[in-house]
N, C-alpha and C positions, 0 to 999 in steps of 0.2 A: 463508606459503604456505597453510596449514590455512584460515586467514580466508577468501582467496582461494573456495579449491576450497568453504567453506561459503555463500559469499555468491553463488557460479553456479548452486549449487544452489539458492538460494531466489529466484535472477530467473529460471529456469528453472520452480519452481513457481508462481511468481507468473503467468509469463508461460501456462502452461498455461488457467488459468482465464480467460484476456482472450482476446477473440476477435477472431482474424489476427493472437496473439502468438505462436504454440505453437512456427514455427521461427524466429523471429526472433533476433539476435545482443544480446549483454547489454548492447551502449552502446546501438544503440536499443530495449531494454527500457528500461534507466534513463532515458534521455533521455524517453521519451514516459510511461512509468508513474510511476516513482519522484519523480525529480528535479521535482515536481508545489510549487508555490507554494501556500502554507496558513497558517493561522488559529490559535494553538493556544492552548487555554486548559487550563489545569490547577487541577484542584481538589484536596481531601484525598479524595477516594473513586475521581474518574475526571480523564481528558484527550481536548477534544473538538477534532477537525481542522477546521477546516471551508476544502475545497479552494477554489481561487482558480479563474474562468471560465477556462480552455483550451481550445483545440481538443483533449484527448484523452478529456476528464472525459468526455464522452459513454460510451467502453471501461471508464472507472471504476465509473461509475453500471451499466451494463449487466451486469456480473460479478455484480453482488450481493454485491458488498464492504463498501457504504455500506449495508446494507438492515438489520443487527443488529449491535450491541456486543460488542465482543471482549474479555475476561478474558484478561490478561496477567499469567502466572504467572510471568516471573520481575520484574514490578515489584510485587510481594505483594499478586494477582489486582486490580490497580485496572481499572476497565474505559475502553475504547478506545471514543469514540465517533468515526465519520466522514460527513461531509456535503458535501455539494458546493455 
């Protein structure tokens, strides 16, 4: 149940930052955000997405999510690159 209630809260955050996501309901957050087809490679310092063409990657790109590397502290700060 805790997972749950952790994981509404972060399609809820997620969905704040996408625009004409903010009331939307968590299967079509996952559906159009999440559940997104990708590329991953992984190296010893970082892991890079690179998303697959969708109709949504437009809402992607436009957040400013793909725009800088994210440092993931709990995988012992490797960095997150993403690209469309």
């Amino acid at each position: 149940m805790a997972l749950l209630v952790v994981a509404s809260g972060l399609h809820r955050l997620l969905a704040r930052r996408m625009h004409g996501y903010a009331d939307a309901q968590a299967r079509n957050i996952f559906r159009d955000l999440i559940d997104s087809p990708a590329d991953v490679s992984v190296s010893g310092a970082e892991a890079h997405m690179h998303f697959h063409r969708r109709a949504h990657l437009p809402i992607n790109i436009a957040s400013g999510m793909l725009d800088s590397p994210v440092k993931v502290s709990w995988w012992h700060n490797r960095t997150l690159r993403m690209s469309g």
